[in-house]
Structure formats: C-alpha cells, structure tokens
N, C-alpha and C positions, 0 to 999 in steps of 0.2 A: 401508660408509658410507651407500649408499641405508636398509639396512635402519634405519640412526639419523635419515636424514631422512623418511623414510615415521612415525618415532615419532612424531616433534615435529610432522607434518605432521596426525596424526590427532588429535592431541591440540590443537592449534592450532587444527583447524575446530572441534572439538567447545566448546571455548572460545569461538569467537568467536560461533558460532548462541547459548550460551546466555547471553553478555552482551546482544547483540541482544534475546532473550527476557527477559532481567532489567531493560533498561534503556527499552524499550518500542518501540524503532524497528523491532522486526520487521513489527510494522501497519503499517509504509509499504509493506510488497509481498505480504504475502498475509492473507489473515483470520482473525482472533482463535480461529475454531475448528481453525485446525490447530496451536498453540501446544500442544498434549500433546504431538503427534507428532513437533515441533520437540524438545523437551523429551528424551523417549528417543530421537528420535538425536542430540543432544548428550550425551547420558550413552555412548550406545554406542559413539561412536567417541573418545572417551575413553576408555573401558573396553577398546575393542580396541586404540590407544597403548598404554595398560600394558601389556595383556598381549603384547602383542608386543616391547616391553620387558624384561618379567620373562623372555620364551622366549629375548632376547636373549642376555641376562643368563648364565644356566643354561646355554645353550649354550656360551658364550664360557668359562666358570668349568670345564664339562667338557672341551671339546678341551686346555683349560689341567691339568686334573689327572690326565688318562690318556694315557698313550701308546698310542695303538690300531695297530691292525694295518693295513697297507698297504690291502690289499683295502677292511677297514670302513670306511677314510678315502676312498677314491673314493667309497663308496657313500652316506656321510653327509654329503661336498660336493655330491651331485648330489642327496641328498634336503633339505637347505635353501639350495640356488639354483634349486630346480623352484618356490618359491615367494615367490624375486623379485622386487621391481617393478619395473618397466623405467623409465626416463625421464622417458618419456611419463607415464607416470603419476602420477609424483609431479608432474607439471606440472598434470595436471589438476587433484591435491589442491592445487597450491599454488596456482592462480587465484585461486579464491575469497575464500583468505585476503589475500592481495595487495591486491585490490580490495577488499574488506571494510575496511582499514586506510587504504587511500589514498582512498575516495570517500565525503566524509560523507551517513550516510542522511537522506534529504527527502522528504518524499511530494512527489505530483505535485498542480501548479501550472497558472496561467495558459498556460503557453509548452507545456503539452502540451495544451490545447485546441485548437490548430491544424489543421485538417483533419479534425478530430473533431464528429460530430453531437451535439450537446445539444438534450438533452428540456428545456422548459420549459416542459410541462402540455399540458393540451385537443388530442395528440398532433399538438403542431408543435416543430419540431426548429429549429435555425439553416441547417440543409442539407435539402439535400433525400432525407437516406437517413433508413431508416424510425426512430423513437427507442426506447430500450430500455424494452421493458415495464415497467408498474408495478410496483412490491412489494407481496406481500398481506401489508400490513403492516396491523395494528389501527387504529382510527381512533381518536384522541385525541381527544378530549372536548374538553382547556382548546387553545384555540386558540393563547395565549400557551406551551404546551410542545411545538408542533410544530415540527417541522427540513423544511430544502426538501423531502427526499424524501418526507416525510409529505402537507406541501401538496400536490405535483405529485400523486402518489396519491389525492387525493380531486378535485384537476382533471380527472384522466383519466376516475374515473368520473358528470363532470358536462358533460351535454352546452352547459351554460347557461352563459356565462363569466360574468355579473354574481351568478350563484348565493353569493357569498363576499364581495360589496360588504359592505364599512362590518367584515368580520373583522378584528379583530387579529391581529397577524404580530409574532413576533421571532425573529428566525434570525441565524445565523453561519455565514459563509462568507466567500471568499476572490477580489476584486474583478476583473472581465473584462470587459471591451470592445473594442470593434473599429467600423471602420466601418459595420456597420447602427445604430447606436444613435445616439440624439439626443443632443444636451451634455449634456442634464438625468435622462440615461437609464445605467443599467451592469446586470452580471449579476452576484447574490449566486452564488457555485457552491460546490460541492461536488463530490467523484468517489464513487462506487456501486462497491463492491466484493461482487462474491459467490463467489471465488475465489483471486483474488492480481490483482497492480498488471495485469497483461498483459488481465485482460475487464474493466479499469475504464472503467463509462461516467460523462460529465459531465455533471451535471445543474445545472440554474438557475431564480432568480426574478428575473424583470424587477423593474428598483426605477426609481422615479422621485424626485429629489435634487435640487436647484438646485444645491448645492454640488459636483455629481458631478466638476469638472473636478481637484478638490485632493485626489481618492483616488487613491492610489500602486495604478497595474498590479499584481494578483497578492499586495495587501496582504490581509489579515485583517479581518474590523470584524462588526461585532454589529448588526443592523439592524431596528428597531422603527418599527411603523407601521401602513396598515389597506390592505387590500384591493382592491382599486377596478376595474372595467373597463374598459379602455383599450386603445389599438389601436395593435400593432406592428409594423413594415412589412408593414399592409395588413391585419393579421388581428387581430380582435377576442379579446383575453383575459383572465387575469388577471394584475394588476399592482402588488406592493407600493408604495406609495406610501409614501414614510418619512417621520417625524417626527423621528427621532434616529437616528444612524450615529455608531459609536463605534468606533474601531480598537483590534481585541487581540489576544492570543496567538494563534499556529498551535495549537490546538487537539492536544492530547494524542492523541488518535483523529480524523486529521483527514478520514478516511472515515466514508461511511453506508453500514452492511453490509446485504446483503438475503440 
C-alpha cells in the first residue's frame, strides 16, 4: 500500500510544480530564472512515479507467476522492503501537494510590508534599518518606460533630489500607506526579487494625489505624472506627483527581478 501511495505521491508533486510553471504562478515565490530547473524536476519525479510503478507492476506479476523457493522468498521480501518508505515520508511528499491545492497562490501585498524597510530612493528607507541595494540595472532613456525600481536606481545614484523635477513618470504598482503619510500622500510599491519570495525586498514612490483617501489598501493602479521635489517626514526627495491614477490588474509578473 505505501509503495502505491509513494506512486501517486510522486507523480502528484511532479504535476502540480509543472501546472504552477504552465499556469504562471510560480513567479509569486521564486524567480523566472529557475523555471528550467522547476521544469526537470517535474519531469523527474514523474518519471520516477512511473518507474516505480512499472517495478511495481513486474514485481507483483512475478511473485504471481513463479512459485519460488522458501529461502529466495525471505531474501526478495527483505530485498524490496530495504527500499521502503516509511511514513513519515510519504507525509513529507504529501505536504506540499496538500497545501499546493488548499492555498490559492498570490504574490505578496500590502499586509507583508509590515515591519519591513522600504527603499524609496536617495537611500532613505520607512525604518530605520539600512535599504536594499540598488540594481545595476541599464538606465532607460524614455522616462515614460521606467518601473519604480528603475527610478529608485537612478535616485540612488543622484546626490541632488530636484535632479528629475518636471520627469515624466508612469508606473504600476500596488497601493500602501500608513500613518507617516499625509491624506494627499501614499506609496506606488512593488516587491524586488533576486531569488525566491523569502529575500523579497519592498520598494516604493512617494505619489502625491488629492483623491488618495478613495484608493482601496493593497489595490493595483497605473500612475502617471511628473517628478517634483518635495519633503517627506522631514527629508527632502523625490516625489511623483500625479496627474492620472487608474486602477488595474495584479500584473502577470507582479515582481521586479534584479
């Protein structure tokens, strides 16, 4: 009986990693460059189901068509239960699938910014712990195709916060505030992956909005506007200033990988 559930087991994760990879929510927890590796080990623990299977199989079909001899039947009960799984084991295999099925995948949100430092340029954080290095990411040219992490990236390397007055800005990301922020004030964000969900850090641009009180927590929206210098409790930076905020989709890839 283990050895039929240990089948279904291997073939059941192998299944579900490459729905995950087919269906695209595997980017909510680790980065788009280990999707090969994702990729052959869902083939191989498929492939090791069957085959364990098929040994099944052949096994069962011969103790069924020879009558062996006393002695060789001790010796080939002890040579396919020396490779057994115990329990425990199959419990391990069956976690994943379990929760795979019962926890719909989300990337992360507003509610995990919580005692989390955000970088929001000219290396000032919300906290006081140090903010996560820039990305030596290429510097785009059209102003209009840069994403926050792009911005914060050329903030970091400008000592001058009004260096980017009068830029145009459109970004998308995913809405946060708290009490540092004015009524007319919130944070476009985004999460920085260069690994999987566990070193995601949060990044943000200060927007400035008259309307900011009627943006739903942790909603989505697209944010166009220009640049400006402006001072955020107490510290001179940069600060989108918007002219249009339009709420949309959670974003397909709702990380910025570095």
């Amino acid at each position: 009986m283990k050895q039929t559930i240990k089948v279904i087991l291997l073939i059941a994760l192998g299944i579900f990693l490459l729905s995950r990879l087919l269906n695209g929510t595997l980017s909510f927890y680790i980065h788009p460059r280990f999707n090969v590796l994702t990729l052959l080990t869902a083939v191989g623990l498929m492939g090791l189901g069957i085959a364990y299977a098929i040994q099944q199989r052949r096994q069962a079909a011969h103790n069924h068509s020879h009558d062996e001899a006393h002695d060789h039947d001790d010796h080939e009960h002890e040579h396919v239960h020396s490779h057994d799984v115990t329990w425990v084991g199959l419990l391990l295999l069956a976690i994943p699938v379990v929760l795979g099925l019962l926890v719909e995948p989300r990337p992360l949100g507003a509610s995990a910014l919580q005692n989390r430092e955000i970088n929001i340029g000219n290396d000032v954080s919300l906290v006081s712990a140090n903010a996560p290095e820039g990305s030596e990411l290429s510097v785009i040219a059209n102003a209009g195709e840069r994403n926050i992490l792009d911005w914060l990236y050329l903030f970091q390397r400008s000592a001058e916060p009004t260096a980017f007055d009068g830029e145009e800005a459109h970004v998308v990301g995913f809405v946060y505030r708290d009490e540092r922020f004015a009524e007319t004030q919130f944070m476009v964000s985004r999460f920085t992956v260069s690994c999987c969900v566990a070193d995601a850090a949060p990044i943000g641009l200060i927007v400035e909005w008259p309307d900011t009180a009627v943006l739903a927590p942790d909603s989505w929206v697209e944010v166009a506007g220009t640049v400006q210098a402006r001072t955020f409790n107490g510290v001179q930076m940069p600060v989108l200033v918007a002219e249009s905020i339009t709420p949309t989709e959670t974003p397909s890839q709702p990380y910025l990988y570095q």
